[in-house]
VMD Tcl script that builds the backbone (N, CA, C; Angstrom):
set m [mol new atoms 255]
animate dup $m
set s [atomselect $m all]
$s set {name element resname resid chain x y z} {
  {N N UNK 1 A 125.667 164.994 -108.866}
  {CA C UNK 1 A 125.742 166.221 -108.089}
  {C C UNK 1 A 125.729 165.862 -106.605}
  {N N UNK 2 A 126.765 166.332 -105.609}
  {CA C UNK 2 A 126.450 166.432 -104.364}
  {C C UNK 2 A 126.687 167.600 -103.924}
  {N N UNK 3 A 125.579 168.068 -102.887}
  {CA C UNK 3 A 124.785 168.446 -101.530}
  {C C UNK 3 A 125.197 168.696 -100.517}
  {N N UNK 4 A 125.711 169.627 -99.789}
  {CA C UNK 4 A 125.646 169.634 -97.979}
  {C C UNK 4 A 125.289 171.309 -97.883}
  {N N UNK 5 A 123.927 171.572 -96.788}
  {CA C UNK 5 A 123.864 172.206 -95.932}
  {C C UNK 5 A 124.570 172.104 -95.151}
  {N N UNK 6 A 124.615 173.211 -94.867}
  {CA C UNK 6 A 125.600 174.477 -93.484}
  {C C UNK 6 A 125.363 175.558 -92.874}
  {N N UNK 7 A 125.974 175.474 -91.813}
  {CA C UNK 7 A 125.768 176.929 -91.557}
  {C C UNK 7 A 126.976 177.524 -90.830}
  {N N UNK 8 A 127.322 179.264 -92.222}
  {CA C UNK 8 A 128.586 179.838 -92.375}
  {C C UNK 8 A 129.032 180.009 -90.757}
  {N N UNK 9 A 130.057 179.987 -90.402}
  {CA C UNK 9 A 131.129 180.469 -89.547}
  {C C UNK 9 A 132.343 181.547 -89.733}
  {N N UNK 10 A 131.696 182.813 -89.650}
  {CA C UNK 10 A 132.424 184.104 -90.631}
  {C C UNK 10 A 132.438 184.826 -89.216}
  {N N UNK 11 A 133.654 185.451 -89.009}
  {CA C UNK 11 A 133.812 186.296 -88.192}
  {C C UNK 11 A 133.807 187.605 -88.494}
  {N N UNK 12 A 132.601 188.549 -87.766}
  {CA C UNK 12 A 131.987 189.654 -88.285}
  {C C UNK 12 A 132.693 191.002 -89.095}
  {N N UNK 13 A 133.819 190.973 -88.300}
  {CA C UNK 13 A 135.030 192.128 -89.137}
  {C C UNK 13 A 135.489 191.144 -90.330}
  {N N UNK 14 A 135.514 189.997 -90.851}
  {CA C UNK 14 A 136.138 189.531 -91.843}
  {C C UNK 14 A 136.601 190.314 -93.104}
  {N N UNK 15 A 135.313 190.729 -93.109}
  {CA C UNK 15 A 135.132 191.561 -94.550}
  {C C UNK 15 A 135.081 190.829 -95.984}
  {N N UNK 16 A 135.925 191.214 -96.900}
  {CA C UNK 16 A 135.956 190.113 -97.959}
  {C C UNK 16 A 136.933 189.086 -98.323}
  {N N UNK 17 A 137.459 189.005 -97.089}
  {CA C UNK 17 A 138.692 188.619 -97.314}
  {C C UNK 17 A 138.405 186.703 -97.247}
  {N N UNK 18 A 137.620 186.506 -96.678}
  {CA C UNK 18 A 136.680 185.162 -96.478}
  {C C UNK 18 A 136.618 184.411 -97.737}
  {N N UNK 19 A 135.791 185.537 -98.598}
  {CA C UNK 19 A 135.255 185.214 -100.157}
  {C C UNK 19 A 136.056 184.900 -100.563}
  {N N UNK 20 A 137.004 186.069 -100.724}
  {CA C UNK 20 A 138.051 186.131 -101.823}
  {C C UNK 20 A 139.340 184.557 -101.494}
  {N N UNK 21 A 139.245 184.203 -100.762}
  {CA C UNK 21 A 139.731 182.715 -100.012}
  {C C UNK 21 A 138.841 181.833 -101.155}
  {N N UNK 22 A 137.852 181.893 -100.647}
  {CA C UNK 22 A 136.183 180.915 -100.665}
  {C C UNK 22 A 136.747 180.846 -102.239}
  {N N UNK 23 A 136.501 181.771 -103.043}
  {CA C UNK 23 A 136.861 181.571 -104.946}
  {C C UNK 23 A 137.893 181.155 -105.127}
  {N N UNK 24 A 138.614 181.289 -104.446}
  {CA C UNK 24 A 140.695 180.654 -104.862}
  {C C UNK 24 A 140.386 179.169 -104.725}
  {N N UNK 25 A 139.470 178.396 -103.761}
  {CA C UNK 25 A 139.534 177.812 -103.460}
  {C C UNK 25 A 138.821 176.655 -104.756}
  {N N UNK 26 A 137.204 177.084 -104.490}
  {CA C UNK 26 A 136.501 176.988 -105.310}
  {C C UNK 26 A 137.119 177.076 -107.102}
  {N N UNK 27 A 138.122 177.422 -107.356}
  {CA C UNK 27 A 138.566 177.585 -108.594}
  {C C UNK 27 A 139.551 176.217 -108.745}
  {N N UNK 28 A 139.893 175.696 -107.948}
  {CA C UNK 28 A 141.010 174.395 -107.978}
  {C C UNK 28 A 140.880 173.518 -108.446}
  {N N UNK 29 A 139.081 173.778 -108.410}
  {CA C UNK 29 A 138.727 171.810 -108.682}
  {C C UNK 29 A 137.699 172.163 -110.142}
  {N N UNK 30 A 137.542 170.846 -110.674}
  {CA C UNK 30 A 137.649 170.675 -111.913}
  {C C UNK 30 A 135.589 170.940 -112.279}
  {N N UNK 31 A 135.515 170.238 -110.975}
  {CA C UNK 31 A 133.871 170.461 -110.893}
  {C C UNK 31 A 133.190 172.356 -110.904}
  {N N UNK 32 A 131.878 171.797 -111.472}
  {CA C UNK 32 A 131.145 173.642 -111.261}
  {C C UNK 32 A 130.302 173.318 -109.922}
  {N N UNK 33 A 130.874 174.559 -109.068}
  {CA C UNK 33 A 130.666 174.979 -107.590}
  {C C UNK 33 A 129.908 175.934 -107.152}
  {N N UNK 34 A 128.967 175.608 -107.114}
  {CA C UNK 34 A 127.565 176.379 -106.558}
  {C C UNK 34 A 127.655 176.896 -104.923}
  {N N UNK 35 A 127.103 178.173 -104.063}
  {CA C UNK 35 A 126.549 178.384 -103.196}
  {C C UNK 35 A 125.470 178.541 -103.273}
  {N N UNK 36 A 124.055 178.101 -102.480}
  {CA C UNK 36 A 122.978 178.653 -102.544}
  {C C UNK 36 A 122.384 179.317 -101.184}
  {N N UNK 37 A 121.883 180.730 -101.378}
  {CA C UNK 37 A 121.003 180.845 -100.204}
  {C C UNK 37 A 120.172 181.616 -100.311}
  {N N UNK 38 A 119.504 181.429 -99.655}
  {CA C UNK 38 A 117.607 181.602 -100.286}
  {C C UNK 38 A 117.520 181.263 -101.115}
  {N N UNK 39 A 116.897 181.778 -102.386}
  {CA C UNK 39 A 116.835 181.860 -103.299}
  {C C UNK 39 A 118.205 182.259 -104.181}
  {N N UNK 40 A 118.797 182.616 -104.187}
  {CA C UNK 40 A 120.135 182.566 -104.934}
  {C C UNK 40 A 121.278 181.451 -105.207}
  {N N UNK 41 A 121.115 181.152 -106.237}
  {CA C UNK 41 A 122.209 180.002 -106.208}
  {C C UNK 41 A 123.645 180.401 -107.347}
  {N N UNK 42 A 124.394 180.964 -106.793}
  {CA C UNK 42 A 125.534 181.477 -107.483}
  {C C UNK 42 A 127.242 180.470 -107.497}
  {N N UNK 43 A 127.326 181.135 -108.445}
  {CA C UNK 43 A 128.977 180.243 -109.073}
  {C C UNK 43 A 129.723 180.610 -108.270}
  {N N UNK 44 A 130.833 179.571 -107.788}
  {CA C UNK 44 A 131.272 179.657 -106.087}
  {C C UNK 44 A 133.018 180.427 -106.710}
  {N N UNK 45 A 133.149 180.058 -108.012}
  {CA C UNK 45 A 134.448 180.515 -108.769}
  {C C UNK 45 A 133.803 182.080 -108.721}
  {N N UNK 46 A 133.070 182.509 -109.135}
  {CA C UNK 46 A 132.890 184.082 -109.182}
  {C C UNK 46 A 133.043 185.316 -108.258}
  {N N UNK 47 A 133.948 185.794 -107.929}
  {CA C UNK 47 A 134.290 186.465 -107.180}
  {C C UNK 47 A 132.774 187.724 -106.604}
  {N N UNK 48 A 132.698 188.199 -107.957}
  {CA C UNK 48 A 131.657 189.178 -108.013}
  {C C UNK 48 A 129.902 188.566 -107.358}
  {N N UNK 49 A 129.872 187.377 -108.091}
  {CA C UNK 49 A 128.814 186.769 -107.702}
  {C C UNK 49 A 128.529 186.531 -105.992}
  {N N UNK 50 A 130.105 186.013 -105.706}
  {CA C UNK 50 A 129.856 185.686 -104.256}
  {C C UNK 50 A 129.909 187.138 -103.356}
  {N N UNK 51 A 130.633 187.578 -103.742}
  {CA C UNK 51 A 130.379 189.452 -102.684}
  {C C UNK 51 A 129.118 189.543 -103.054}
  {N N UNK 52 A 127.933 189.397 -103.765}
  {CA C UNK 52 A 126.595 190.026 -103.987}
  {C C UNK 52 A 125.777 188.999 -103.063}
  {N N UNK 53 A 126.392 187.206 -102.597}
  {CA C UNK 53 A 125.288 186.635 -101.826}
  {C C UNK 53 A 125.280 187.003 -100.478}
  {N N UNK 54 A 126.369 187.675 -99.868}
  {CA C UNK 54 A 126.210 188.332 -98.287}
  {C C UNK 54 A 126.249 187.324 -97.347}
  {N N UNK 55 A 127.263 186.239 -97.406}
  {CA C UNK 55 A 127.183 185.924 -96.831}
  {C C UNK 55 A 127.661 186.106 -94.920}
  {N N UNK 56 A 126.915 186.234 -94.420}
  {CA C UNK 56 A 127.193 186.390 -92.906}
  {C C UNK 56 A 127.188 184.915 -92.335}
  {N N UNK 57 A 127.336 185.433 -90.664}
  {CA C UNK 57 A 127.518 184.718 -89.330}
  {C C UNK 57 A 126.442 183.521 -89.667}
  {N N UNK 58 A 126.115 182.187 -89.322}
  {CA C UNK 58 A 125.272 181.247 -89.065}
  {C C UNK 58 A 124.285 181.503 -89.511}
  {N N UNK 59 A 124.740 182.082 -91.159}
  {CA C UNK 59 A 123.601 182.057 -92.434}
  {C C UNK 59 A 123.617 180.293 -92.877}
  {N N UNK 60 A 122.896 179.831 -93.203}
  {CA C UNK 60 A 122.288 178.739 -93.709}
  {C C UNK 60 A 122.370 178.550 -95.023}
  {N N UNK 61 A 123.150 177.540 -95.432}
  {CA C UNK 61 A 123.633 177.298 -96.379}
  {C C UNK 61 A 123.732 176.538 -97.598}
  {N N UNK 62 A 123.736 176.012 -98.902}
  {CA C UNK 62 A 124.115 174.766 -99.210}
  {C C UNK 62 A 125.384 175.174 -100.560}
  {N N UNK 63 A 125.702 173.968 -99.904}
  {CA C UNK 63 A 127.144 173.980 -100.907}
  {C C UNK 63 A 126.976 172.705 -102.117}
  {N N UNK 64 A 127.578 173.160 -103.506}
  {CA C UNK 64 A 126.799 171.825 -104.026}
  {C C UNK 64 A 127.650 172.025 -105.422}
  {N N UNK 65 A 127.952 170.561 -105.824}
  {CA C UNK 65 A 128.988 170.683 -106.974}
  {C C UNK 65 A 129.026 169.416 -107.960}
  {N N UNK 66 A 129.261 169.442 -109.212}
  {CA C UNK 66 A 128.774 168.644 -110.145}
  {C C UNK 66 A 129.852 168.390 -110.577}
  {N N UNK 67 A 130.449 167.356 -111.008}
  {CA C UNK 67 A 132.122 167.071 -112.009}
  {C C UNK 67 A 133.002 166.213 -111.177}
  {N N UNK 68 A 133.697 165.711 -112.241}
  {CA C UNK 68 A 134.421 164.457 -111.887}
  {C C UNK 68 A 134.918 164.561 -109.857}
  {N N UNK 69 A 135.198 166.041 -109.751}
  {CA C UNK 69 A 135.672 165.968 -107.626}
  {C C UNK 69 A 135.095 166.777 -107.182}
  {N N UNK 70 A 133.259 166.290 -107.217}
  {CA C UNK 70 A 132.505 166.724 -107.166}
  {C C UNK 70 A 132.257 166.694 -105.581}
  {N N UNK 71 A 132.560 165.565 -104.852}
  {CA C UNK 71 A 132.815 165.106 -103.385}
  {C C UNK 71 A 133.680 166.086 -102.686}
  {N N UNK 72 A 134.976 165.956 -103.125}
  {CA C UNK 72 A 135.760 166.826 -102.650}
  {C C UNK 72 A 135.678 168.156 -102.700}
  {N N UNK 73 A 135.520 169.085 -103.709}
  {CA C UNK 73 A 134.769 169.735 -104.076}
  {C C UNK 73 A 134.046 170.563 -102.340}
  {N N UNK 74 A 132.808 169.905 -102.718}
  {CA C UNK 74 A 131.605 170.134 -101.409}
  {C C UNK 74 A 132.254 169.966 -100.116}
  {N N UNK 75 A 133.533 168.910 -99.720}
  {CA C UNK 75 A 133.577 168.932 -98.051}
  {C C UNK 75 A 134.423 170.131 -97.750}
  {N N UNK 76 A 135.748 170.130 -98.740}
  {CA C UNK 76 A 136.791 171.388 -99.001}
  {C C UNK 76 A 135.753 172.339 -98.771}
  {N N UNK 77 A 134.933 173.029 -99.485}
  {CA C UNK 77 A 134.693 174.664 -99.487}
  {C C UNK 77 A 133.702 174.589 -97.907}
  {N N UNK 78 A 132.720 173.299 -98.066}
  {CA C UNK 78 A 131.923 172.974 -96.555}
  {C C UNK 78 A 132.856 174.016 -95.125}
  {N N UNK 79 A 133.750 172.909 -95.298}
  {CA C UNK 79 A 134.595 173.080 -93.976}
  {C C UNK 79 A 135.287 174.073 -94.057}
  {N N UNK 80 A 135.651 174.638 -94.947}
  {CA C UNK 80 A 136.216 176.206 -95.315}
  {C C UNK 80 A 135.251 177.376 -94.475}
  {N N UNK 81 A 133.959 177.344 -95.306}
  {CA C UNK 81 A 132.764 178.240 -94.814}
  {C C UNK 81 A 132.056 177.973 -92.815}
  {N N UNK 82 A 132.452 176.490 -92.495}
  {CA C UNK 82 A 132.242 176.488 -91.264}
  {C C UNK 82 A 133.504 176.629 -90.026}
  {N N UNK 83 A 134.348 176.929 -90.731}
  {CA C UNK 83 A 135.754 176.809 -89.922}
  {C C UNK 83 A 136.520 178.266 -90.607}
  {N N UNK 84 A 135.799 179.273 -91.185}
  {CA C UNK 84 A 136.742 180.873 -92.254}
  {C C UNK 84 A 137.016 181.587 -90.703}
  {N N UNK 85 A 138.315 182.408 -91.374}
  {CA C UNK 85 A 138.373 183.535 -89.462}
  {C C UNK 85 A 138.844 184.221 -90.484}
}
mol reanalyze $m
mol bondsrecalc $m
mol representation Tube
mol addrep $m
């Protein structure tokens, strides 16, 4: 399994249009793709799941993924969530 904290870069009118990116993305790779924050750690493929974690502006983050492109995986959605407009 690898790991990286973050913190999101979402521009405030985005709306869902971020997410709905964030799961297309998250759906490519072969590994299972976690967001966690706070206490919530949800499936990064789930559309529904991710509209319920809220994610906002220079929320604090970790991104984290298990399976054979498990690396790639984590820097892809990373740099997605710190670089989304």
């Amino acid at each position: 399994m690898v790991s990286k904290t973050i913190k999101i870069n979402l521009k405030a009118d985005a709306e869902a249009r971020p997410v709905a990116v964030l799961v297309q993305k998250a759906s490519l790779f072969e590994s299972s793709v976690f967001i966690q924050a706070d206490e919530k750690k949800i499936n990064a493929k789930s559309i529904m799941g991710m509209m319920s974690l809220g994610l906002e502006q220079d929320k604090e983050v970790i991104v984290c993924a298990d399976g054979v492109d498990e690396a790639l995986a984590v820097e892809e959605l990373a740099g997605y969530l710190q670089k989304a407009q």
